[in-house]
C-alpha positions as CSV (number, residue, x, y, z in Angstrom):
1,X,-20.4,1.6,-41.3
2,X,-20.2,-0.6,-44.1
3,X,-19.7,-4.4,-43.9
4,X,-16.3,-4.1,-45.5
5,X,-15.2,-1.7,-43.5
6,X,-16.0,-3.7,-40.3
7,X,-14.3,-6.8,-41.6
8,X,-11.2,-5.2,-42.3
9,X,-11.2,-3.4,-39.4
10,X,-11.4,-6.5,-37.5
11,X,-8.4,-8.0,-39.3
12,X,-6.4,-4.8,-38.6
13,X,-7.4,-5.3,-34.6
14,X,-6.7,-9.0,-35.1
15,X,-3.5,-8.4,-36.1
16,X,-2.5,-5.9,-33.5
17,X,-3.9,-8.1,-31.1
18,X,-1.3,-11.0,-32.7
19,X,1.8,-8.3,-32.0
20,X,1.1,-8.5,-28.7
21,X,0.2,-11.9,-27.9
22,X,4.0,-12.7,-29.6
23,X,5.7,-10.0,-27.5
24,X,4.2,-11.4,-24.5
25,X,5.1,-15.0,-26.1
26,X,8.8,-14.0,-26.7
27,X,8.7,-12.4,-23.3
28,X,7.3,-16.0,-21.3
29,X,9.7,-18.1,-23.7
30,X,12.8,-16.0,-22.7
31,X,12.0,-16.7,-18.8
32,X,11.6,-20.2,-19.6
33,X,15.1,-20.3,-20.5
34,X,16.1,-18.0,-17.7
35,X,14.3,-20.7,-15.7
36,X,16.3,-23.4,-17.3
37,X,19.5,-21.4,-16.7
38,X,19.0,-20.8,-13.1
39,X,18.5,-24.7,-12.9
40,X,21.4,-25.8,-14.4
41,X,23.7,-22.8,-12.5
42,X,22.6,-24.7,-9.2
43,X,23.8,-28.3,-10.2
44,X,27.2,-26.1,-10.0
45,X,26.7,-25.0,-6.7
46,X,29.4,-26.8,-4.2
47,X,27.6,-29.3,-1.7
48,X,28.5,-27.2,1.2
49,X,27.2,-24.4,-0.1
50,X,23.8,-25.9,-0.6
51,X,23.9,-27.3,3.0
52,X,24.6,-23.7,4.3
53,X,21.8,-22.2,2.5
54,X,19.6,-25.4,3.0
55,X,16.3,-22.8,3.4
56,X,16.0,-22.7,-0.5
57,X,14.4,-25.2,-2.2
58,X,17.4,-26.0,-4.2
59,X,15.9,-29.8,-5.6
60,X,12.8,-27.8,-6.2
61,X,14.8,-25.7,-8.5
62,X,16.9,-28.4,-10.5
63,X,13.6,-30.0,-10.8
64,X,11.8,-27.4,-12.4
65,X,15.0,-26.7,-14.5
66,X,14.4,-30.5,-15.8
67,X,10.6,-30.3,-16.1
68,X,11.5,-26.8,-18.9
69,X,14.5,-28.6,-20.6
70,X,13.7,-32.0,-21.1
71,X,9.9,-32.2,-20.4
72,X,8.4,-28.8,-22.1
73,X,5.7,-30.0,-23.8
74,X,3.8,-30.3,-20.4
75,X,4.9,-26.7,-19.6
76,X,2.1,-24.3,-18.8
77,X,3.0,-20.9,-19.6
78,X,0.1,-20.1,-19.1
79,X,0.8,-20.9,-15.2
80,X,4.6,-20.1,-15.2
81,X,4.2,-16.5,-15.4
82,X,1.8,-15.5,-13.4
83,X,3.5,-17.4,-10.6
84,X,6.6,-15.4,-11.5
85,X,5.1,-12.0,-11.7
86,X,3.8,-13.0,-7.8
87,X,7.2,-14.2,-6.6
88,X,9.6,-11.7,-7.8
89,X,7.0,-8.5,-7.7
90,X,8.7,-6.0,-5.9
């Protein structure tokens, strides 16, 4: 194979490679916001209910929701979605 057949073979891989690293990108971003969503839906949540169901982590939650809206630059997706593919794989 020539050299400049390699190389832009290479690029061409590179670039498919790219595709999917941004699907996968768009796909972690959008369950950050889910994350964020979830968060802010449980500040709603009536006292009493939150006592009631007092087995969930429910400061845990808002607290994540905080850490994705208002602290993201410290955000690891990196760690965030493996962690979710282990606690919502069915």
């Amino acid at each position: 194979m020539k050299n400049e057949d390699r190389q832009v073979l290479e690029k061409i891989v590179g670039y498919c490679n790219d595709v999917e690293s941004l699907k996968r990108i768009s796909f972690q971003y959008s369950c950050n916001m889910c994350i964020i969503q979830i968060g802010e839906l449980v500040s709603r949540l009536s006292d009493e209910f939150l006592v009631e169901h007092s087995e969930i982590p429910w400061h845990a939650i808002k607290a994540m929701r905080n850490l994705h809206a208002h602290d993201y630059e410290r955000v690891d997706l990196g760690m965030v979605w493996p962690r979710l593919q282990k606690r919502f794989r069915n």
